[in-house]
C-alpha positions as CSV (number, residue, x, y, z in Angstrom):
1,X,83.6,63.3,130.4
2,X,85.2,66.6,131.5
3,X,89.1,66.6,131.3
4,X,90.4,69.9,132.6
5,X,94.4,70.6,132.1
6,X,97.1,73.2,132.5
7,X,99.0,72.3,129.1
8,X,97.4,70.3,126.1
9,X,99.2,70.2,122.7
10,X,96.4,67.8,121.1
11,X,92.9,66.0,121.4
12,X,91.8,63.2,119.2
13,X,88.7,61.9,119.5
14,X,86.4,59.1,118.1
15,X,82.7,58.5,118.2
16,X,82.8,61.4,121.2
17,X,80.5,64.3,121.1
18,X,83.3,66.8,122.5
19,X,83.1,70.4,122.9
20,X,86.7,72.5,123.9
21,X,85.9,75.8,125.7
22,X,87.6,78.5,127.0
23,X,91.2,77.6,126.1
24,X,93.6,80.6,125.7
25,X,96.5,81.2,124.2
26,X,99.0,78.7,122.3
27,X,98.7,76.0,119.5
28,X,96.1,73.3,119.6
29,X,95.6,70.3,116.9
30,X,92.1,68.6,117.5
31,X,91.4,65.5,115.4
32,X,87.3,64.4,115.3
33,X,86.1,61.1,113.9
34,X,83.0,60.8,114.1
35,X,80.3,62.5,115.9
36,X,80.3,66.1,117.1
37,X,82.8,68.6,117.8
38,X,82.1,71.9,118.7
39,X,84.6,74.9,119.6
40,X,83.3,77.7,121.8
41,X,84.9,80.9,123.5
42,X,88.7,79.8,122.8
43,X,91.0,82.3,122.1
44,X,93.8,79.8,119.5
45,X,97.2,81.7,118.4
46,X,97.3,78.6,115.7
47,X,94.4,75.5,115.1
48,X,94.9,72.2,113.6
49,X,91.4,71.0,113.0
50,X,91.0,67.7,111.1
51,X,87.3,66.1,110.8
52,X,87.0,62.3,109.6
53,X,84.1,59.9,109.2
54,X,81.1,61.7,109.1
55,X,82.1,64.5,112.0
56,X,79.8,67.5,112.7
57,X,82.4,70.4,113.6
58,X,80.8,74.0,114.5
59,X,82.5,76.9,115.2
60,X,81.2,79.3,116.9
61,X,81.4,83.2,116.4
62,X,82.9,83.7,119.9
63,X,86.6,82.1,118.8
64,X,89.2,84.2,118.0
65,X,91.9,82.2,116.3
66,X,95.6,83.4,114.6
67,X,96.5,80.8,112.1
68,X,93.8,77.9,110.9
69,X,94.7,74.4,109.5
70,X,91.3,72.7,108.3
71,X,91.0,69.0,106.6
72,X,87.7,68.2,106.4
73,X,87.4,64.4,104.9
74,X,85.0,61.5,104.7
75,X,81.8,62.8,104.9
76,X,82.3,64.9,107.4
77,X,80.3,68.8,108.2
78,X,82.2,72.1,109.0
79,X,80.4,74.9,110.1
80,X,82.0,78.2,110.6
81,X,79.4,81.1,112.1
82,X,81.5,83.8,111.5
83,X,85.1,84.3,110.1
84,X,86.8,84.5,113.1
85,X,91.0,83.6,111.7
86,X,93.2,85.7,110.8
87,X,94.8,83.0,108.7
88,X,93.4,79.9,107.1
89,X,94.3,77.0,104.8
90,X,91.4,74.2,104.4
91,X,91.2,71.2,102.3
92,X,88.2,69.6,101.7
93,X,87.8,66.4,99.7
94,X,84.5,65.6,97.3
95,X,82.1,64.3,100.2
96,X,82.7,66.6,103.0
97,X,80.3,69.9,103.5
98,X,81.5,73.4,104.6
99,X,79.4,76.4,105.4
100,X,80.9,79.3,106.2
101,X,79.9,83.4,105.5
102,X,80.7,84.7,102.4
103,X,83.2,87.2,104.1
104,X,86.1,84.2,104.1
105,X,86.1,83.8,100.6
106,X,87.1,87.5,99.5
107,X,90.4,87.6,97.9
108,X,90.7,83.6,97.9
109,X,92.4,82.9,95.4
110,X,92.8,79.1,95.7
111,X,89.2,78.2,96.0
């Protein structure tokens, strides 16, 4: 399914393998349950990102993104290639997974 849009403020998706691409500019909250979600060549001024129920969420060193909301529940996989934020806040509960590079965790002091 391709859904392409002038404006979108949000996309919540279950049991989808969904991958946004090329969006530019402007705030975006993406909600994944289930399956796979991946981000590629988006350029986000502010990201809402929350994974549920055993999600698979990559992304991808070619996103540049301002300010970065993560919740990252149930089960569910984050994978972030490279730090691309300039601001982030994530919460991860006891099941979920999160890889990321070591560079995001300098000067964390809430980790």
């Amino acid at each position: 399914m391709y859904i392409m849009v002038p404006t979108l403020s949000g996309v919540s998706t279950e049991g989808l393998f969904t991958k946004i691409t090329g969006w530019r500019g402007g705030v975006l909250s993406v909600a994944q349950t289930g399956k796979r979600l991946l981000l590629a060549d988006n350029q986000f001024d502010s990201l809402s990102l929350s994974a549920y129920l055993g999600s698979s969420v990559e992304i991808a060193a070619n996103n540049a993104v301002g300010d970065a909301a993560l919740l990252v529940r149930d089960s569910s996989q984050v994978s972030i290639q490279k730090n691309v934020f300039k601001t982030y806040r994530m919460q991860v509960d006891s099941t979920a997974h999160v890889s990321l590079p070591g560079s995001m965790l300098r000067g964390r002091e809430d980790l």
